[in-house]
Every structure is written in C-alpha cells, then in structure tokens.
One Martini backbone bead per residue (centre of mass of N, CA, C, O) as a GRO file, in nm:
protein
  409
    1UNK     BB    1   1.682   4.713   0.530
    2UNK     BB    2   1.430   4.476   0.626
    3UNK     BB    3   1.339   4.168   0.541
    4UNK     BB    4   1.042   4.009   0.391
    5UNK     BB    5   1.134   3.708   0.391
    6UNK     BB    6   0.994   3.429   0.407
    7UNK     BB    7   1.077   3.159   0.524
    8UNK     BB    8   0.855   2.963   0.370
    9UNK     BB    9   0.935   3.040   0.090
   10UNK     BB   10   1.226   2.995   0.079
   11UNK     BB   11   1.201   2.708   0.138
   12UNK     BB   12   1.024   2.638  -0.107
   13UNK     BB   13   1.263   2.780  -0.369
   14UNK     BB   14   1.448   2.514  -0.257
   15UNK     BB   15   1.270   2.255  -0.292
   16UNK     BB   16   1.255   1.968  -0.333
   17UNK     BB   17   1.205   1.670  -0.515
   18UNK     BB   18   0.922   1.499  -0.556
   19UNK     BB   19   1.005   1.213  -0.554
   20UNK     BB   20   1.245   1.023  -0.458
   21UNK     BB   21   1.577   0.835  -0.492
   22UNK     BB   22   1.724   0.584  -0.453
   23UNK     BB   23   1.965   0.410  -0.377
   24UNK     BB   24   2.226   0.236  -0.495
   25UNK     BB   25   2.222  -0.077  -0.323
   26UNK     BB   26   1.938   0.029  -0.212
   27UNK     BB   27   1.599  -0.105  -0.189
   28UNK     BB   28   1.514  -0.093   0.114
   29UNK     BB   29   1.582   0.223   0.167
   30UNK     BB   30   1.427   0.486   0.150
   31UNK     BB   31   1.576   0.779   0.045
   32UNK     BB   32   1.832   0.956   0.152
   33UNK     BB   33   1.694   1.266   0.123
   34UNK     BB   34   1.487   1.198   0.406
   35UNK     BB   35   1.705   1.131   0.630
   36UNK     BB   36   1.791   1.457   0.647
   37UNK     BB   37   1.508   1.573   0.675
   38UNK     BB   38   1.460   1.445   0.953
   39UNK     BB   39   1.726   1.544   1.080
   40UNK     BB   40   1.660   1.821   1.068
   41UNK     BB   41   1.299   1.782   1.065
   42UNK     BB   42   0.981   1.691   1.076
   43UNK     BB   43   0.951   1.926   0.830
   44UNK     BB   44   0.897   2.009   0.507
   45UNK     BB   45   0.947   2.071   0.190
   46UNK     BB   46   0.830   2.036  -0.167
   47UNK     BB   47   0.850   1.950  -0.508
   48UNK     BB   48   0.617   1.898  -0.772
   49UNK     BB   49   0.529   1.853  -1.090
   50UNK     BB   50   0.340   2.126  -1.059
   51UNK     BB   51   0.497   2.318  -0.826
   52UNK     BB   52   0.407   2.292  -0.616
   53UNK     BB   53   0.437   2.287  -0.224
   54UNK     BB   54   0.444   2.080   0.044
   55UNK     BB   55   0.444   1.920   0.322
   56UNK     BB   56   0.700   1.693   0.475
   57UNK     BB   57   0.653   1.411   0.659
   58UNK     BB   58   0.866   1.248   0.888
   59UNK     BB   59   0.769   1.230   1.137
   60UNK     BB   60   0.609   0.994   1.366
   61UNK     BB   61   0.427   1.140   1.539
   62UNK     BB   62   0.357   1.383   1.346
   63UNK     BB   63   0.181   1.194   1.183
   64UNK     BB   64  -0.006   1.078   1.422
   65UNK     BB   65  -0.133   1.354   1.461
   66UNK     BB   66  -0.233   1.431   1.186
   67UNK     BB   67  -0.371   1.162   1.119
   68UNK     BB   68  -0.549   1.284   1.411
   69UNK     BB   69  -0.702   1.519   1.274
   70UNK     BB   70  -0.927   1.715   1.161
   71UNK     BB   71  -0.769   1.958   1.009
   72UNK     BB   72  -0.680   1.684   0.782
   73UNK     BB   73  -0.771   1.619   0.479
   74UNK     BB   74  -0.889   1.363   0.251
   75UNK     BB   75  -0.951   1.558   0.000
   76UNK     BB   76  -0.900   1.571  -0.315
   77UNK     BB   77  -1.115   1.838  -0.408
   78UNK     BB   78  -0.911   2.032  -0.263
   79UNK     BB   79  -0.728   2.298  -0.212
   80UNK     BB   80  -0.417   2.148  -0.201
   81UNK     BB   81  -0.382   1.902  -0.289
   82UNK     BB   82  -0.152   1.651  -0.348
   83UNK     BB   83  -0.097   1.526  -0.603
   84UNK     BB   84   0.073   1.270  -0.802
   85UNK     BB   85  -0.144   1.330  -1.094
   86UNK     BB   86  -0.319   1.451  -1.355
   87UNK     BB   87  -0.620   1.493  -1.426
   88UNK     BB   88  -0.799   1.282  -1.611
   89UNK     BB   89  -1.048   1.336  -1.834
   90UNK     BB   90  -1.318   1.345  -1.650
   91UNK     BB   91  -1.240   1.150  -1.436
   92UNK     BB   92  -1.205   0.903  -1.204
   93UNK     BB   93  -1.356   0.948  -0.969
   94UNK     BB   94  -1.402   0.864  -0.580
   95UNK     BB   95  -1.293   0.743  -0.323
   96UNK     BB   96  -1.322   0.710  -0.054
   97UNK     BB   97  -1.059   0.749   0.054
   98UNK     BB   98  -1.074   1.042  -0.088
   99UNK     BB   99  -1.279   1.110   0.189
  100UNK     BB  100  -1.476   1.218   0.426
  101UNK     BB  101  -1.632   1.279   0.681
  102UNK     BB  102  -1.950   1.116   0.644
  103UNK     BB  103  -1.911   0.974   0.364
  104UNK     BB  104  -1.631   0.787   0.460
  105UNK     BB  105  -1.817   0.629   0.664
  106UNK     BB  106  -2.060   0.540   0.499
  107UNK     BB  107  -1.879   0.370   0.289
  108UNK     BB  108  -1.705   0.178   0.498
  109UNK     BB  109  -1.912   0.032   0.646
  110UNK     BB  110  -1.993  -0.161   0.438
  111UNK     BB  111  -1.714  -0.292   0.409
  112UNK     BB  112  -1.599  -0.413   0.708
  113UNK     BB  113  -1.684  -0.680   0.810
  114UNK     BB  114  -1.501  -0.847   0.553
  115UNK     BB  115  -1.237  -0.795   0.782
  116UNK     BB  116  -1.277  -0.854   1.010
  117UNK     BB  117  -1.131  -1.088   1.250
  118UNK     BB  118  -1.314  -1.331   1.257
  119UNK     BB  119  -1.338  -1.351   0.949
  120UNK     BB  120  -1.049  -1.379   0.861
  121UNK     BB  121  -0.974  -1.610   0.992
  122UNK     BB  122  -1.190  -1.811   0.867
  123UNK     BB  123  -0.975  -1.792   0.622
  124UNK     BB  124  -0.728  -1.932   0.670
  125UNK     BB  125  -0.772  -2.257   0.593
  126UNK     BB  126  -0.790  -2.133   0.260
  127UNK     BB  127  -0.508  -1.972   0.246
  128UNK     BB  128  -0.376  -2.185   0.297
  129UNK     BB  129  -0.451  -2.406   0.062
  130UNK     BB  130  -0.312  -2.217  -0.173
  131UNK     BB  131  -0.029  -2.220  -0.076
  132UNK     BB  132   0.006  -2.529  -0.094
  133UNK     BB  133  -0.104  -2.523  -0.428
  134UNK     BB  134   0.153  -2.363  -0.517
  135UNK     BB  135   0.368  -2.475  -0.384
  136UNK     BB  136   0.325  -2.771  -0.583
  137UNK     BB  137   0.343  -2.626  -0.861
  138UNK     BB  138   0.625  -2.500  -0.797
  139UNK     BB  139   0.777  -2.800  -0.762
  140UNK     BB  140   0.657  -2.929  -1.061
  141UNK     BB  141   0.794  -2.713  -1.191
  142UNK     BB  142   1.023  -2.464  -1.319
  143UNK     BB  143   1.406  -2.472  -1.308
  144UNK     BB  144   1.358  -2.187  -1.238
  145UNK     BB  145   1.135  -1.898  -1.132
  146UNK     BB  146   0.883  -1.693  -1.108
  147UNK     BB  147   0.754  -1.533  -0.786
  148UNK     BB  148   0.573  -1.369  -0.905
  149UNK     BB  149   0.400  -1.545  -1.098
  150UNK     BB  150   0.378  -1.821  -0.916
  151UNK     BB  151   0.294  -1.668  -0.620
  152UNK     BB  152   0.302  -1.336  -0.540
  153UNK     BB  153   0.014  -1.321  -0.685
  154UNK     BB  154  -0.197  -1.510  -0.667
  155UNK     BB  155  -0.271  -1.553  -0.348
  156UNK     BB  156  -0.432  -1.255  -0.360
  157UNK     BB  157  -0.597  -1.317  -0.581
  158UNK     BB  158  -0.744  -1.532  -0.479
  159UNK     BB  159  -0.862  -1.416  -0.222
  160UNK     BB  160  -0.995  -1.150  -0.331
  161UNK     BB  161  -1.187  -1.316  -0.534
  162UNK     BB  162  -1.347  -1.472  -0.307
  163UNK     BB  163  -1.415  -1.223  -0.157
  164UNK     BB  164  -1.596  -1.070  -0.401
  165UNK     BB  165  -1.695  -1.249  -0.664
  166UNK     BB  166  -1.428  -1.288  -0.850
  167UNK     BB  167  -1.286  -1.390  -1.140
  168UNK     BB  168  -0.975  -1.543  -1.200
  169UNK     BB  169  -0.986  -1.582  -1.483
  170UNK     BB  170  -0.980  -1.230  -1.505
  171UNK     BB  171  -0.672  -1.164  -1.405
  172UNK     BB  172  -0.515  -1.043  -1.664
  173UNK     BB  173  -0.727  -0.819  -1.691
  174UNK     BB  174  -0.648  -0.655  -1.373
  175UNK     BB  175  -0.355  -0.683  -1.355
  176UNK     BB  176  -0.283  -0.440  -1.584
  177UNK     BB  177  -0.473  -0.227  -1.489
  178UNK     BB  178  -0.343  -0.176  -1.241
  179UNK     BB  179  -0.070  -0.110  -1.328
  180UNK     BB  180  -0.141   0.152  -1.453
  181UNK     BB  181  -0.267   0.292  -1.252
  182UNK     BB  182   0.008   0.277  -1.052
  183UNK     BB  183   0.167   0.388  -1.254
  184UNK     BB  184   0.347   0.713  -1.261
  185UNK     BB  185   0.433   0.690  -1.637
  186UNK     BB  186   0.156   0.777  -1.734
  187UNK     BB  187  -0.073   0.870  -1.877
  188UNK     BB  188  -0.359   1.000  -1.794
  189UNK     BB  189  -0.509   0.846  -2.047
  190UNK     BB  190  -0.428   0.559  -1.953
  191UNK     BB  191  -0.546   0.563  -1.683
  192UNK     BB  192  -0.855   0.649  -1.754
  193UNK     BB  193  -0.903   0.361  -1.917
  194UNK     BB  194  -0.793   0.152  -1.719
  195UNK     BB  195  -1.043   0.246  -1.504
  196UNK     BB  196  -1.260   0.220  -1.733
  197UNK     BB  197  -1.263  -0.081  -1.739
  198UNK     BB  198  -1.303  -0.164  -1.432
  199UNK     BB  199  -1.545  -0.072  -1.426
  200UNK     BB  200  -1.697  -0.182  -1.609
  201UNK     BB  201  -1.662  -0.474  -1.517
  202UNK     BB  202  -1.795  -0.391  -1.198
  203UNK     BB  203  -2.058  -0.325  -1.329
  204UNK     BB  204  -2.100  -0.627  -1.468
  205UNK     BB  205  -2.114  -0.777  -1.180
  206UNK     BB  206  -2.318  -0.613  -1.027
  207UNK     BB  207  -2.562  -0.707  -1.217
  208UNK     BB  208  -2.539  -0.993  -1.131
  209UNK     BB  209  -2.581  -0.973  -0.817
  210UNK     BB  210  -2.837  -0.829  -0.878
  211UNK     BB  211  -2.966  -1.100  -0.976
  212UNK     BB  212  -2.730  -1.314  -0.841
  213UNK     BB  213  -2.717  -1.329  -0.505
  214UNK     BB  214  -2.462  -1.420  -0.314
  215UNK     BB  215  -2.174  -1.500  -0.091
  216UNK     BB  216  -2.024  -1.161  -0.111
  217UNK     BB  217  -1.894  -0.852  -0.122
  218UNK     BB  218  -2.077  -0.766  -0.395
  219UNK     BB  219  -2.358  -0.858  -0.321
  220UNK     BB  220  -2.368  -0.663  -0.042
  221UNK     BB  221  -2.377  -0.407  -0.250
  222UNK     BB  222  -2.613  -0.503  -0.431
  223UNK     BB  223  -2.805  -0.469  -0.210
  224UNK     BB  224  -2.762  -0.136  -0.143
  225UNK     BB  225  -2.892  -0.071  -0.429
  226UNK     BB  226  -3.133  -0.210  -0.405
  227UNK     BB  227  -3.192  -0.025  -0.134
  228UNK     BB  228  -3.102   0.271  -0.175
  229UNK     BB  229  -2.798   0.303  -0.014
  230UNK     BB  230  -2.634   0.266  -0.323
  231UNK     BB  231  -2.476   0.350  -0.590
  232UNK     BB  232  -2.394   0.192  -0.917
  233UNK     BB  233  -2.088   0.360  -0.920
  234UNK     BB  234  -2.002   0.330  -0.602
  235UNK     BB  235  -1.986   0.001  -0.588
  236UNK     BB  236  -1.772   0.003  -0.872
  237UNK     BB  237  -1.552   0.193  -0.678
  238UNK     BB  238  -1.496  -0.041  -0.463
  239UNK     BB  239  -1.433  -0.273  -0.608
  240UNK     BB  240  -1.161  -0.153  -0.729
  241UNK     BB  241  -1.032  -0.075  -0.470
  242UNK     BB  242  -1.039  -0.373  -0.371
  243UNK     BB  243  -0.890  -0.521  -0.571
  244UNK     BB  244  -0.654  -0.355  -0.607
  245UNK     BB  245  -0.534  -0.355  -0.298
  246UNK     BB  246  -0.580  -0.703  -0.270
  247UNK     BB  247  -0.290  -0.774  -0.448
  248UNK     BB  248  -0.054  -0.530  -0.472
  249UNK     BB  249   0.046  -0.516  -0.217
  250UNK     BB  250   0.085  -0.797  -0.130
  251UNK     BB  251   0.249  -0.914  -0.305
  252UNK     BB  252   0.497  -0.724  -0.296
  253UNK     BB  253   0.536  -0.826   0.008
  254UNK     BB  254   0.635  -1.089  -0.071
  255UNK     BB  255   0.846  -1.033  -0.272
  256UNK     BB  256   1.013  -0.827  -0.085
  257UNK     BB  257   1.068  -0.983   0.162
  258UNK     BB  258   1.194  -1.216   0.032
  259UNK     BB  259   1.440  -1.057  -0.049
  260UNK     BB  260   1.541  -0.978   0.182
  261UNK     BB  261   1.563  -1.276   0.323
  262UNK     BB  262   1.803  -1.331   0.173
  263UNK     BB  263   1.967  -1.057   0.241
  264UNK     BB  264   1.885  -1.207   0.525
  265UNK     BB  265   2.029  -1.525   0.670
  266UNK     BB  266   1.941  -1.521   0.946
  267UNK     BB  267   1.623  -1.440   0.934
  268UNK     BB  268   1.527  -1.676   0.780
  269UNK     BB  269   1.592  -1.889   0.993
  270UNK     BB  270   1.366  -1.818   1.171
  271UNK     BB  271   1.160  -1.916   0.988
  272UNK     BB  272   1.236  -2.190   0.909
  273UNK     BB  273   1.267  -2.271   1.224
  274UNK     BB  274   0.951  -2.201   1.282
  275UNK     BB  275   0.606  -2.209   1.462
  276UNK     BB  276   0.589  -1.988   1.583
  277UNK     BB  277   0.322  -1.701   1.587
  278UNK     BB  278   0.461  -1.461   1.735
  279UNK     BB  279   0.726  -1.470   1.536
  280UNK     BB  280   0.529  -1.444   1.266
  281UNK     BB  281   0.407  -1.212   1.325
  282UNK     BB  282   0.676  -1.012   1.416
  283UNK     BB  283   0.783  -1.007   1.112
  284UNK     BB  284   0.561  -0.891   0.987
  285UNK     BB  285   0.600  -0.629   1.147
  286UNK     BB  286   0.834  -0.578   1.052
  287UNK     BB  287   0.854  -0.556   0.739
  288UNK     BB  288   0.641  -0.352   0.687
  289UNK     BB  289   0.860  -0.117   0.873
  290UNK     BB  290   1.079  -0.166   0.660
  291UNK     BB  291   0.935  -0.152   0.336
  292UNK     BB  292   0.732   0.005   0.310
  293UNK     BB  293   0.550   0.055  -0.047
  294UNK     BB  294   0.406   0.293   0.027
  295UNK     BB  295   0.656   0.557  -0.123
  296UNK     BB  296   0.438   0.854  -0.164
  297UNK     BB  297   0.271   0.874   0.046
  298UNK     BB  298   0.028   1.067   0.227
  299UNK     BB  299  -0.228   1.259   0.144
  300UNK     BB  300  -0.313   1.593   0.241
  301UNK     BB  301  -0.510   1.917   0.390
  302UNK     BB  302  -0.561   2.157   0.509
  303UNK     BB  303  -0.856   2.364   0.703
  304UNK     BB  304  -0.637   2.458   0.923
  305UNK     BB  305  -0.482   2.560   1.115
  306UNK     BB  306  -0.139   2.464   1.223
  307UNK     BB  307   0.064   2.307   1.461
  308UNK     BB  308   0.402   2.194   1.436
  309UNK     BB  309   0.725   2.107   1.475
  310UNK     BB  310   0.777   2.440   1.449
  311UNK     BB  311   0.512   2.498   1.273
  312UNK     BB  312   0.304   2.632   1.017
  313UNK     BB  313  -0.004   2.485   0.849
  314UNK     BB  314  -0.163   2.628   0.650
  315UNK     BB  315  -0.471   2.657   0.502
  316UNK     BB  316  -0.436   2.461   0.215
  317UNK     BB  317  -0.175   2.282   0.280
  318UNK     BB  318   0.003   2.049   0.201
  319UNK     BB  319   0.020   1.691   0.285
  320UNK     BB  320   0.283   1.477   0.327
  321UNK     BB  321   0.333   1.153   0.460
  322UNK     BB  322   0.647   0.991   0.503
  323UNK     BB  323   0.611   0.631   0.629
  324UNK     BB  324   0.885   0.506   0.552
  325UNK     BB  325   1.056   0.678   0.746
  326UNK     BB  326   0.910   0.660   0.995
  327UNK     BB  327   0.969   0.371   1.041
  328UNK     BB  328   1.294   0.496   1.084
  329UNK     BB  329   1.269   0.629   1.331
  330UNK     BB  330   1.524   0.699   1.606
  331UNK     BB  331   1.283   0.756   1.854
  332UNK     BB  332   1.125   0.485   1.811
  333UNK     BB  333   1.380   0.290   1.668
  334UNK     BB  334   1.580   0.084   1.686
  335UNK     BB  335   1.788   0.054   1.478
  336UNK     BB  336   1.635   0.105   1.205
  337UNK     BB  337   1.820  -0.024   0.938
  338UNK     BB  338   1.728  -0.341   1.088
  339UNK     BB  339   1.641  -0.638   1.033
  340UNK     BB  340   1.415  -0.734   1.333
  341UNK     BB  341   1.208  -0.980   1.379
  342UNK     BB  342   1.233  -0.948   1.727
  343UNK     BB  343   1.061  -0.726   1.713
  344UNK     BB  344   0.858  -0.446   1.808
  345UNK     BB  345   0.657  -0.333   1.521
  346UNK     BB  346   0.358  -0.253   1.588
  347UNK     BB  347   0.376   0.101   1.535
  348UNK     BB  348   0.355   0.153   1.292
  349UNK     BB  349   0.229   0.301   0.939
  350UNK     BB  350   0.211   0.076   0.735
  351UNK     BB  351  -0.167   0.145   0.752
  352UNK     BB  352  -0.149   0.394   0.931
  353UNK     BB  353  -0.409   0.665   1.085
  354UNK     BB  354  -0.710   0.644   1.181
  355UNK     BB  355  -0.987   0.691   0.973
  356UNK     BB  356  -0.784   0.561   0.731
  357UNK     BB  357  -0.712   0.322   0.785
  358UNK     BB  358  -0.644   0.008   0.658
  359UNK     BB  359  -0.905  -0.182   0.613
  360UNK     BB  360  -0.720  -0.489   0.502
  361UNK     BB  361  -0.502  -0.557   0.754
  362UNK     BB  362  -0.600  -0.828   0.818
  363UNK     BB  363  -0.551  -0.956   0.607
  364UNK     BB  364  -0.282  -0.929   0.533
  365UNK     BB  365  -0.144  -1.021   0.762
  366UNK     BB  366  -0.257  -1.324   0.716
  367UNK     BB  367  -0.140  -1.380   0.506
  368UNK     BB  368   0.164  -1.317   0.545
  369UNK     BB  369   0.181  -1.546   0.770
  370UNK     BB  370   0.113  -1.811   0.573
  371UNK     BB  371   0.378  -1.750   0.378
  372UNK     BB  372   0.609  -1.726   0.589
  373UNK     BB  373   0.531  -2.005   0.725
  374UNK     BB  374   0.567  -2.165   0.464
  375UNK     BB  375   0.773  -2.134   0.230
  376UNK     BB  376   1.056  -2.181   0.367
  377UNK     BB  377   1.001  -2.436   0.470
  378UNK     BB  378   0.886  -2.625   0.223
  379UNK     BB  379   1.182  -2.437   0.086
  380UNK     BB  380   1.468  -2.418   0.223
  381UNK     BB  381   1.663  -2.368  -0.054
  382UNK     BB  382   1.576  -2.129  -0.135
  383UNK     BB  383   1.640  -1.857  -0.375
  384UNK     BB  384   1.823  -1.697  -0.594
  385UNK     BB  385   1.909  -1.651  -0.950
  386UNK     BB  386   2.020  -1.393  -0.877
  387UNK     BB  387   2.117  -1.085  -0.859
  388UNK     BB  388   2.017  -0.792  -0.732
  389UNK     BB  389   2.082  -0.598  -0.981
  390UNK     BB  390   1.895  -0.716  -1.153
  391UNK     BB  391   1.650  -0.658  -1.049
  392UNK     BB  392   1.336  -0.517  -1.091
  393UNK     BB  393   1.259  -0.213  -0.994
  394UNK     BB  394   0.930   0.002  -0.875
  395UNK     BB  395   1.012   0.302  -0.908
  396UNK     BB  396   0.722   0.359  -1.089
  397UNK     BB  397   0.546   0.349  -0.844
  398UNK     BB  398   0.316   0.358  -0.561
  399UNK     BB  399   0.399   0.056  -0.576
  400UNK     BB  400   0.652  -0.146  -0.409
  401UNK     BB  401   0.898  -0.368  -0.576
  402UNK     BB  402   0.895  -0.632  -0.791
  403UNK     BB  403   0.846  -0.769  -1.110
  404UNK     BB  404   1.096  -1.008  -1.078
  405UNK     BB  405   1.193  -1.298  -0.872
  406UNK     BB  406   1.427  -1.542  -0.948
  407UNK     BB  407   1.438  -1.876  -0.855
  408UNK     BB  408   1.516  -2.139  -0.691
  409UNK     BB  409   1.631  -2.507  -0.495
   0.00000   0.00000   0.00000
C-alpha cells in the first residue's frame, strides 16, 4: 500500500521552532540555524508560538520575488497571516504598513513628503550639529559612559520628534512605552497598555496641531483630519508607528554597528580616516547588509496559489521572509560573513522591497552616514569599556542591539 502522506506535511510536523537563537559569541551573525536551512533550499517550514508552520524564506532572490508579488499580502487580519504574538485584548489598531493597497497606498502618500530625499538632504546640516552637540557633551561628561544613553539613543529621538513636532521632553515616556512594545516577552496585555498610552500621548498631540498647526509632520496629518481625508485615530496611529520607527532601528543600528567596528579594526580604521562621502555611503550599506536589526522577518500570506523556489505555497499560507540571512545570501554576496566596508552592498534587503519597502530608509541612511562620519574621527580613541561577553544583546525584542554598551577613550 502506497503512502499518501503529503511531503509539505511531513516537513510542518518536524518543522523548526521560529524565531531561531544566535551562536553563543556570535552576535552579529544569523542563528546558525537558517544558515542551515538556506544551504538546504529557498524555502521550508517552521513552527511558531501559536503551532502555526508559515513557509519560512531565505534566498534574497526568492524573497525580492515574493515581496514584489500581488498575490502576497501583508494585512495583518488575514487568515494565515503568522502573528509574531497573540492579538491583545480589544486589539490594537493596524498601521498602515500592515494593510494593503489601495488603503496601504492611501495613507502612505500621506506622509511620503517629509522623507522624499531633497527634504531629507535639507535636513542634513541640522542632523550634523546634534551630532556634533551630544559628542561634545559626551567628551565633557563621565568616562567611561553608556554609549547607548549617552548617543546612540538621543541623535535618532531628537531628529524624529523635530521632524514630527514630538515635544523631546517627552523621550522617557515614549522610549519606554516603545520598549514594551518591541519586547518579544511581555504579555498581550502589557503590549496593549503600553500601545495604548502612546496613542493617548499621540491623539493629545494631534488635538493641539489641529488648534495649533506649526510646521511639522503632524501639523500635515492634522490639516488632513480636518479636512476629512483622514480620521483622527487614523492619524495618531501612524504618528505612534512613526515615532516608534524613526528612533528604535536608527538607535540600535548606531551602537550595533559601532560595537561591530570595535569588533573590526581595520574596517574602523577606514571610517576613521576618510572623509570620503562614497566610502562613508558604502559603510552604511555595507552594515545595514551585514547586521540588519530587524531579525523577526517579514511577516505576510498568500492570497493565492504561489510556484516559486520547487514548492507551491498554497493561498491562505504564512510567509516569514527572514531578510537577515537573504543578507548573507552567498549567491548574492561573496564571503558574504565578512564585513567589508568598501564592498557594494547596495542591493541589500534590510529595508525591504517593493510597495512596502521601508518609508523612512532616506532619513536612516542619511543619520547612519553623519554618525559614521562623526563619531570615530572626533573621538579617535574610542573603545569598548568591556568585554564583548558582558554586552546584553536584545535577543528578546523584534529589534536587534544592544541594550547598553559602555565606552572609554
């Protein structure tokens, strides 16, 4: 009697747990795991929290494909989408970035403006002199010192609240509520508190720009509540999912990336001693490929029969795309475990692709390039105060770092 057992079966009910665990002193490289799982093929399964198995993408190929597909959806409230953790009680909203065209394209257009790269540029010179204002107070203050306290947390929070017109007094209690948030290990209802503070805090911002519109990004959502082109829930929760975006990657990407160059000194050595602008781009893209924080994956589902890669996945199927490994692609990327500033590593995927591609990448490169560029010359000495060992790295968060990590010089 021949077996009718499906092969895509088989392979759910021995599927790996997802999200996967870094080697032990390994903290810039993948979960040895997918690496694994690459080498095997584009695709497989994996098992989440909840028992799910979503197919689980690893070639950068295969992934710059699927998320440039009609037939792969990132709405969230679909069946099969695979969830990260358990919808809070009452939910908790949906940004936009977890919607569809044509809705996902309506309010994206919204605040595309104040990213475009002519007003980012224009920002530019005033990005500098944060910069150049916290490295002089951390050269006048305690040594050693927490670089994520003292720097890599401030530069992004102070550029997106003058660009959003977040009052900065307010970072203590939005950069916490944040934290919650991005915690892999906190409960639903924790989760949802923590959301819900911050829409409240953003829905009070919202009151004050429609009475009193400045010239801000918030100011421009609330002319269009009040010309009833956008609700005003609508518009405190891209301001939450703006707010959240524009400090927590940009931040961790600062202090991973210095501790990474600690990690590396000859690639150190290039930053320090170049005022090259091609060289200090390419930096930036070299690292974004080699580190990229955002090590959850993309989450989406078919909507319809997909062919790609020697499998069918099936309409109604979860698709994590996990873009930290398509990184490492060796098919892309020569030695692609080596981190080497003057390569071009400008097709990464850290990022993403196609109509969800991350809104905010002209302001981050633009921080991550005035910071490379700052940091390492103005304070040649710079150093790790600890051991790589001692770091606690976010292992618990959907956003990778550093929790802190102390320097001398």
């Amino acid at each position: 009697m021949t077996s009718t057992v499906n092969p895509v079966d088989e392979r759910a009910a021995r599927a790996p747990e997802f999200p996967m665990a870094r080697a032990a002193g390994c903290p810039f490289d993948p979960p040895p795991g997918l690496r694994g799982m690459q080498q095997e093929g584009p695709l497989a399964k994996v098992r989440l929290w909840d028992g799910s198995t979503p197919w689980l993408v690893t070639g950068y190929a295969d992934q710059r494909t699927l998320l440039g597909d009609p037939r792969v959806s990132a709405d969230i409230n679909r069946p099969g989408y695979p969830r990260q953790a358990p919808m809070p009680p009452g939910g908790t909203g949906v940004s936009f970035i977890l919607k569809d065209d044509p809705e996902h394209a309506r309010l994206r257009r919204m605040v595309t403006a104040p990213f475009a790269i002519k007003r980012v540029e224009a920002m530019r010179p005033g990005v500098q002199k944060i910069v150049d204002d916290l490295i002089d107070e951390l050269l006048a203050g305690p040594n050693p010192v927490d670089l994520v306290e003292a720097f890599a947390l401030p530069v992004p929070s102070l550029v997106i609240c003058q660009l959003l017109g977040v009052p900065y007094a307010d970072h203590d209690f939005f950069q916490e509520n944040s934290k919650v948030i991005i915690n892999r290990n906190v409960t639903p209802e924790q989760r949802s508190a923590a959301h819900g503070n911050l829409i409240g805090y953003l829905d009070d911002l919202m009151g004050e720009k429609i009475a009193h519109p400045v010239d801000d990004l918030l100011s421009g959502l609330a002319g269009r509540v009040t010309a009833g082109e956008l609700a005003r829930d609508e518009a405190a929760q891209m301001g939450v999912l703006l707010l959240i975006a524009g400090h927590e990657t940009t931040a961790n990407m600062i202090a991973l990336g210095t501790l990474a160059l600690f990690e590396h000194p000859d690639q150190l050595a290039l930053l320090r001693e170049t005022d090259d602008p091609k060289l200090i781009s390419s930096a930036v893209e070299e690292l974004l490929r080699y580190l990229h924080i955002t090590h959850s994956g993309r989450r989406r589902v078919a909507v319809a029969d997909i062919e790609i890669g020697g499998e069918v996945i099936r309409a109604g199927e979860g698709l994590i795309l996990a873009n930290d490994i398509a990184n490492r692609d060796p098919d892309v990327f020569a030695e692609p475990d080596r981190l080497d500033l003057r390569r071009d590593a400008r097709r990464h995927v850290a990022f993403g692709f196609g109509v969800h591609q991350c809104l905010g990448q002209p302001l981050a490169r633009m921080e991550l390039q005035v910071v490379y560029n700052t940091l390492y010359r103005r304070i040649p000495t710079l150093r790790p105060a600890t051991e790589l060992e001692r770091i606690p790295f976010k292992h618990d968060g959907s956003v990778y770092g550093v929790y802190e990590l102390p320097v001398t010089w």
